[in-house]
C-alpha positions in Angstrom: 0.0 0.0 0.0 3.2 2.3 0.7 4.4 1.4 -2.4 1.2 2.3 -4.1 1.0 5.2 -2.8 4.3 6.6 -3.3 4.2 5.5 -7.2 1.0 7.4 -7.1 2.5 10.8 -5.8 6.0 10.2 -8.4 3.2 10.2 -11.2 1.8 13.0 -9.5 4.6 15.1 -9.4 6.1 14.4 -13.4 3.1 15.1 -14.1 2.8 18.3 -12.1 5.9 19.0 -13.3 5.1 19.0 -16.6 1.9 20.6 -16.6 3.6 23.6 -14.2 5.9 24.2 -17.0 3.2 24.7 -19.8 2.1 27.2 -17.9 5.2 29.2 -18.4 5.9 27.7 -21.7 6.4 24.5 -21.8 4.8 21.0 -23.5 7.2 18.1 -23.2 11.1 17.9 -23.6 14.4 17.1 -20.7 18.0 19.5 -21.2 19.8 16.6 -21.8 23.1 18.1 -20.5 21.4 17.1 -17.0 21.6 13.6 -17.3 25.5 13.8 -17.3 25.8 15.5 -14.2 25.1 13.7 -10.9 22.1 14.6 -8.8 24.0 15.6 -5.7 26.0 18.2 -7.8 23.0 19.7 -9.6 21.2 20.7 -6.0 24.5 22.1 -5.0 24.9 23.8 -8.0 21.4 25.2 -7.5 22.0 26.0 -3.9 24.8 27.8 -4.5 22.8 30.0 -7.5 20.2 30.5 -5.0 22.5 32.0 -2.6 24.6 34.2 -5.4 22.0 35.2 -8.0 22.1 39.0 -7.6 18.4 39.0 -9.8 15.2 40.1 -8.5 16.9 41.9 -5.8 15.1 45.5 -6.9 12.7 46.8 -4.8 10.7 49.9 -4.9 8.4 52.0 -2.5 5.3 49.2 -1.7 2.2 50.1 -2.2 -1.7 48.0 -2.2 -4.2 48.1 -4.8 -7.4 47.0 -3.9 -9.3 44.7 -7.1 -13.1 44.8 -7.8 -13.2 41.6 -5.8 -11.7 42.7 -3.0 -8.1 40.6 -3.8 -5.0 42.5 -2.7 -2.3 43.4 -5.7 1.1 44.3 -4.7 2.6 46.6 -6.4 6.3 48.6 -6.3 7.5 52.2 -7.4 10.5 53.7 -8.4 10.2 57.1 -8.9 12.9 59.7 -10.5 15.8 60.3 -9.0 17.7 64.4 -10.0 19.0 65.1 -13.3 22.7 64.6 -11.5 22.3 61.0 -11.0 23.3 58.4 -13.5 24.7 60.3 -16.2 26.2 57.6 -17.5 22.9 55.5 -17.8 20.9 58.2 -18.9 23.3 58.9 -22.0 24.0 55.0 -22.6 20.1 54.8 -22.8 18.6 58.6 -24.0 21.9 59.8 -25.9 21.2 63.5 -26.3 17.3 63.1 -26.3 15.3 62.9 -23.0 12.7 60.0 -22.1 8.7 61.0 -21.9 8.0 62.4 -18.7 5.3 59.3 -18.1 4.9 56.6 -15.4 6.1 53.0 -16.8 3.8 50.4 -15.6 5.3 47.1 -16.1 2.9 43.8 -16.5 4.6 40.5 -15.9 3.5 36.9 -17.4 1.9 34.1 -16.7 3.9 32.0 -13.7 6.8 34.9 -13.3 6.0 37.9 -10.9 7.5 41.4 -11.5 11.3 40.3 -11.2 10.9 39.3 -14.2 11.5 42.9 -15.6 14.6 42.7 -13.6 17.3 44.4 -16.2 15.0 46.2 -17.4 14.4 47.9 -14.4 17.4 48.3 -13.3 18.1 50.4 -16.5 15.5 53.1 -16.0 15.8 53.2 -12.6 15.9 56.6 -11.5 15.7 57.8 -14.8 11.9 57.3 -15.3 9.0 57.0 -13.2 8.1 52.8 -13.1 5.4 50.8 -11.4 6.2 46.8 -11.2 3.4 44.4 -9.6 2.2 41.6 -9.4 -0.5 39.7 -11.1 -2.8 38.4 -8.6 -2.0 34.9 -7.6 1.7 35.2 -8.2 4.6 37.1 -6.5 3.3 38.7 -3.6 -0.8 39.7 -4.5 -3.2 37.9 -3.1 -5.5 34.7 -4.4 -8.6 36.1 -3.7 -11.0 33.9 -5.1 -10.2 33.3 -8.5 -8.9 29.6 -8.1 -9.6 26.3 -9.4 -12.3 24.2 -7.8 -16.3 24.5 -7.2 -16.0 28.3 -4.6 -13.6 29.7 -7.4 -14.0 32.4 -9.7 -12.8 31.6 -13.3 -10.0 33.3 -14.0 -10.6 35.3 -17.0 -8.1 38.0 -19.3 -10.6 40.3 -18.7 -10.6 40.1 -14.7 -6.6 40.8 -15.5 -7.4 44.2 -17.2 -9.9 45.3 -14.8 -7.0 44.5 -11.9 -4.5 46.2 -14.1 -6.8 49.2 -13.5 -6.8 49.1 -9.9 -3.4 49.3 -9.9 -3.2 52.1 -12.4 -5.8 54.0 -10.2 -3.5 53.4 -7.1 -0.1 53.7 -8.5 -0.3 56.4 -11.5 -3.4 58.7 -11.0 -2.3 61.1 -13.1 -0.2 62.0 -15.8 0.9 60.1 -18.7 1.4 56.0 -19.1 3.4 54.1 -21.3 2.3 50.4 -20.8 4.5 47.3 -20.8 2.8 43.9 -20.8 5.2 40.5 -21.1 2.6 37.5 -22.8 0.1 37.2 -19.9 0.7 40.7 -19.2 0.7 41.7 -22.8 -2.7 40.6 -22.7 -3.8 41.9 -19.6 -2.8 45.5 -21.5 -5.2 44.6 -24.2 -8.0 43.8 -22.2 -7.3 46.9 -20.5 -7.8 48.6 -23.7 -11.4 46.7 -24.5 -12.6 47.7 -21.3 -11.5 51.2 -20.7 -11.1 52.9 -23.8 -11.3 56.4 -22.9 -8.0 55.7 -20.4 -6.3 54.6 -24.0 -7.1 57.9 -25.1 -6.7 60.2 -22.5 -3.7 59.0 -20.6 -1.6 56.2 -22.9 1.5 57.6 -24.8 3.1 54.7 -25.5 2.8 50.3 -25.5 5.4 48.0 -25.5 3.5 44.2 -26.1 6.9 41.2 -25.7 5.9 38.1 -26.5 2.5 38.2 -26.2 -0.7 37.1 -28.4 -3.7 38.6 -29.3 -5.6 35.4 -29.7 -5.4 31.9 -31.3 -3.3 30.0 -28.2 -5.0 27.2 -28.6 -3.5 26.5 -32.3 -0.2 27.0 -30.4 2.1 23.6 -30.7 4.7 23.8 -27.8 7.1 22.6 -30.9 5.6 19.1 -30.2 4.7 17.0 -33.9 0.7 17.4 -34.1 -0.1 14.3 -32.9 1.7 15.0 -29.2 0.1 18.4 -29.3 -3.1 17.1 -30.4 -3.0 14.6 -27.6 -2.2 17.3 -24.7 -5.1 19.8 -25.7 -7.7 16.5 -25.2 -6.1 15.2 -21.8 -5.1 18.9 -20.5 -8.1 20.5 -19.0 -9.3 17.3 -16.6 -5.1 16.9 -16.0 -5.2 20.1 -14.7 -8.7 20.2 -12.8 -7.1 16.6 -11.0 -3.7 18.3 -10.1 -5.5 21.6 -8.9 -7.2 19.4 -6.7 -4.4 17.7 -5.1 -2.0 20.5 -4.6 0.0 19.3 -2.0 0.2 16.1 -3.4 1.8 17.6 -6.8 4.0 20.3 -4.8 5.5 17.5 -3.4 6.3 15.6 -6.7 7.3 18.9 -8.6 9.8 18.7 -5.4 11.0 14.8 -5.9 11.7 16.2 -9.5 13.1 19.3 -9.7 15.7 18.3 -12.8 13.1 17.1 -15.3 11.1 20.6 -14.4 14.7 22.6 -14.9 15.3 21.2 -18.1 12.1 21.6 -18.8 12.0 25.6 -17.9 15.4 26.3 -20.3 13.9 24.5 -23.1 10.4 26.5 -23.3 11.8 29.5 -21.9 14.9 30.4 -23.7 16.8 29.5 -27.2 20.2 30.2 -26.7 23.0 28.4 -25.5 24.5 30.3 -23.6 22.4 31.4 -21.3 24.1 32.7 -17.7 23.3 29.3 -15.7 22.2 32.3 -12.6 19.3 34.0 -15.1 18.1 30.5 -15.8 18.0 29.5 -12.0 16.5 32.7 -11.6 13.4 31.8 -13.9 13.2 28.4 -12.7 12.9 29.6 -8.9 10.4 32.2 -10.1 7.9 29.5 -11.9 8.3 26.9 -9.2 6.8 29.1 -6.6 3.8 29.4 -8.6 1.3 26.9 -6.7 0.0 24.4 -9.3 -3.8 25.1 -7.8 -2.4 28.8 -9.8 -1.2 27.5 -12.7 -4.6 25.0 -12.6 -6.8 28.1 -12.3 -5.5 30.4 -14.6 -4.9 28.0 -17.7 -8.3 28.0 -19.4 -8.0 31.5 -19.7 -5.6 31.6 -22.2 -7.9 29.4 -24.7 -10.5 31.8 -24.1 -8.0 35.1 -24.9 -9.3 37.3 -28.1 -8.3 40.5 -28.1 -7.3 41.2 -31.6 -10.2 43.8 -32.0 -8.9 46.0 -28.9 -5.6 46.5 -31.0 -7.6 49.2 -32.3 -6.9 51.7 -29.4 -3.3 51.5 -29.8 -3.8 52.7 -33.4 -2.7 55.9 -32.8 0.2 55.5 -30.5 4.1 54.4 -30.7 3.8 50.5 -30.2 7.0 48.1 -29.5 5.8 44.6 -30.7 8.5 42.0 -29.7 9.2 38.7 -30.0 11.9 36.4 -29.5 12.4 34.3 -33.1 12.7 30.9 -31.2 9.6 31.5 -29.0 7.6 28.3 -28.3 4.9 29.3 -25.9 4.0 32.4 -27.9 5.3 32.3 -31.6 6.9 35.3 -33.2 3.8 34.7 -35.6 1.7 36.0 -33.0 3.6 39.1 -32.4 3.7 39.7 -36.2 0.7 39.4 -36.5 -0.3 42.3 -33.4 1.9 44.4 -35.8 -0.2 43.4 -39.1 -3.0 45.3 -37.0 -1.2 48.1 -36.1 0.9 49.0 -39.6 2.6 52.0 -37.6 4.4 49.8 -34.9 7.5 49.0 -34.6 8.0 45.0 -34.9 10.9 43.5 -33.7 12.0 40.1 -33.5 15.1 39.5 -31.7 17.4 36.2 -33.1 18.5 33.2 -31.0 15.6 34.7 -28.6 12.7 32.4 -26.8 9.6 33.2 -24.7 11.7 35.0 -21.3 13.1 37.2 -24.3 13.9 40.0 -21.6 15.8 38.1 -19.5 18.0 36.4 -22.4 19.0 39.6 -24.4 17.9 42.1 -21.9 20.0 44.6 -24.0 18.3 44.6 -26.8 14.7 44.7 -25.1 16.0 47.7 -23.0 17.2 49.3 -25.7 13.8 49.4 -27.7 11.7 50.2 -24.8 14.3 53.5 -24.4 13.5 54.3 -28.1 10.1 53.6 -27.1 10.1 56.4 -24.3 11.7 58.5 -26.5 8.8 58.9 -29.2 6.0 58.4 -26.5 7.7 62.2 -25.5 6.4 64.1 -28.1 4.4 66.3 -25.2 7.5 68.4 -23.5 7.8 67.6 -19.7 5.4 70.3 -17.9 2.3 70.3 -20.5 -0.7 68.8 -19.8 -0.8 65.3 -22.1 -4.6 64.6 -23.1 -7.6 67.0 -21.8 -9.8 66.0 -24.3 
């Protein structure tokens, strides 16, 4: 019976494992460099990471949005520091121009939490205005009740945007916005956009959408052949309602197989090879603290997502729309075709780049959100923005 059970909670956990990763990008696949290195060496090798990894060390002044439904977001700001700090920065970023005078509100993805804008913040910081939070559920918001089983709320885009709000209304009252959304977060901007137009219009100078979609994820194929993919998409949903439901249970196994989810996270969520082993640990440690009862809840959601119609407020603004060229959880297709929508954007697709694009070539995502800020500034610093 021991035996039984423990088989049972091993199955458990590959698959939690498994499904845990999909939800940041992954379908099936092991780094097969781990099998060559003994276990005891890998969670030393991790440990030490752990305790060396200077990322997601930034923090800001806290602040609490409260959401429709009463859950709490967290959210962080970094305001501007004088005109005599960071010379340097500001040149290697601005060169002789000067960034919009707007607030930067920075949406993360599905199963990350605002760290996840680490270089990038730590580029404007002090230079711009920025607000980093988190999406409820993940980093340090609250549940609320939008999770899996019979007393949850579905999880919906749409509940994103409104939350996204919230936060806006907490964090940036007034004055200007440029808007940054990362996949999930790229969506929750759009469904920000369907739901409160006239906050486009009046406040929005600028949107930044990095590997994000705005519809179609359910044609997505993880890279799998068609049959594999075909195969996930029928067993997926009652998987995920089973695991959501034994959440312990699967914690436990995502635990007792921590390699097979590592691999797993640097296959789906970057393309190079050369990725700094500390930015990969630092992803992996940020979607293994996503609860699976999270990653159960918010799943559906993206099947659902349809937002190509509320690409329409962005029409007259300066859009970045960026994708890695090796993307697997959100193809560069999907980012091309955001731009086909809005013919005035500027589309780039970054090479040897997957879904945590800003994490593996921070540089070069950095570097287009800076010319981003630079054309969102076509209103000199003092001026009212929008009155009408």
């Amino acid at each position: 019976m021991a035996e039984s059970s423990g088989s049972s909670w091993r199955r458990a956990g590959f698959a939690g494992a498994a499904i845990g990763v999909l939800a940041a990008g992954a379908a099936a696949g092991v780094a097969v460099e781990r099998l060559t290195v003994g276990r005891s060496v890998r969670q030393k090798a991790r440990l030490a990471l752990d305790a060396a990894g200077p990322y997601g060390g930034l923090r800001g002044t806290p602040g609490r949005a409260l959401a429709d439904d009463g859950t709490v977001l967290y959210y962080e700001v970094d305001e501007v520091e004088p005109d005599t700090s960071s010379p340097g920065r500001r040149r290697r970023l601005f060169g002789r121009k000067a960034p919009a005078p707007v607030t930067v509100v920075f949406s993360h993805g599905y199963c990350l939490n605002q760290d996840s804008w680490h270089f990038q913040r730590a580029a404007l910081r002090g230079l711009v205005r920025t607000v980093h939070w988190d999406q409820r559920s993940h980093g340090r918001s609250g549940h609320g009740n939008s999770q899996a089983g019979p007393d949850g709320v579905p999880v919906s885009i749409d509940l994103l945007g409104r939350d996204l709000k919230a936060v806006l209304d907490a964090a940036a009252p007034e004055g200007p916005l440029v808007l940054v959304g990362h996949s999930m977060g790229g969506m929750t901007v759009m469904a920000l956009a369907e739901q409160y137009p006239e906050l486009i219009r009046d406040r929005v100078a600028g949107v930044a959408l990095v590997g994000t979609s705005a519809g179609k994820l359910d044609e997505v194929s993880y890279g799998l052949p068609l049959a594999g993919v075909n195969a996930v998409r029928r067993v997926l949903p009652g998987v995920l309602r089973a695991l959501g439901s034994q959440a312990e249970l699967v914690e436990r196994g995502r635990r007792a197989t921590a390699d097979l989810f590592a691999g797993l996270i640097k296959k789906y969520s970057f393309a190079s090879k050369d990725v700094d082993p500390a930015v990969a640990r630092f992803a992996e440690r940020m979607i293994e603290s996503t609860p699976i009862d999270v990653v159960a809840a918010f799943y559906p959601a993206f099947a659902e997502h349809d937002k190509a119609a509320a690409l329409a407020a962005f029409g007259e603004l300066p859009v970045l729309a960026l994708a890695g060229d090796n993307d697997l959880v959100t193809p560069s297709s999907h980012t091309e075709a955001i731009a086909a929508l809005l013919p005035d954007a500027e589309l780039v697709i970054v090479p040897d780049a997957g879904h945590l694009v800003m994490l593996e070539h921070p540089e070069a995502v950095t570097d287009r959100l800076a010319d981003l800020l630079v054309r969102a500034g076509a209103v000199p610093a003092g001026e009212p923005f929008r009155t009408s």
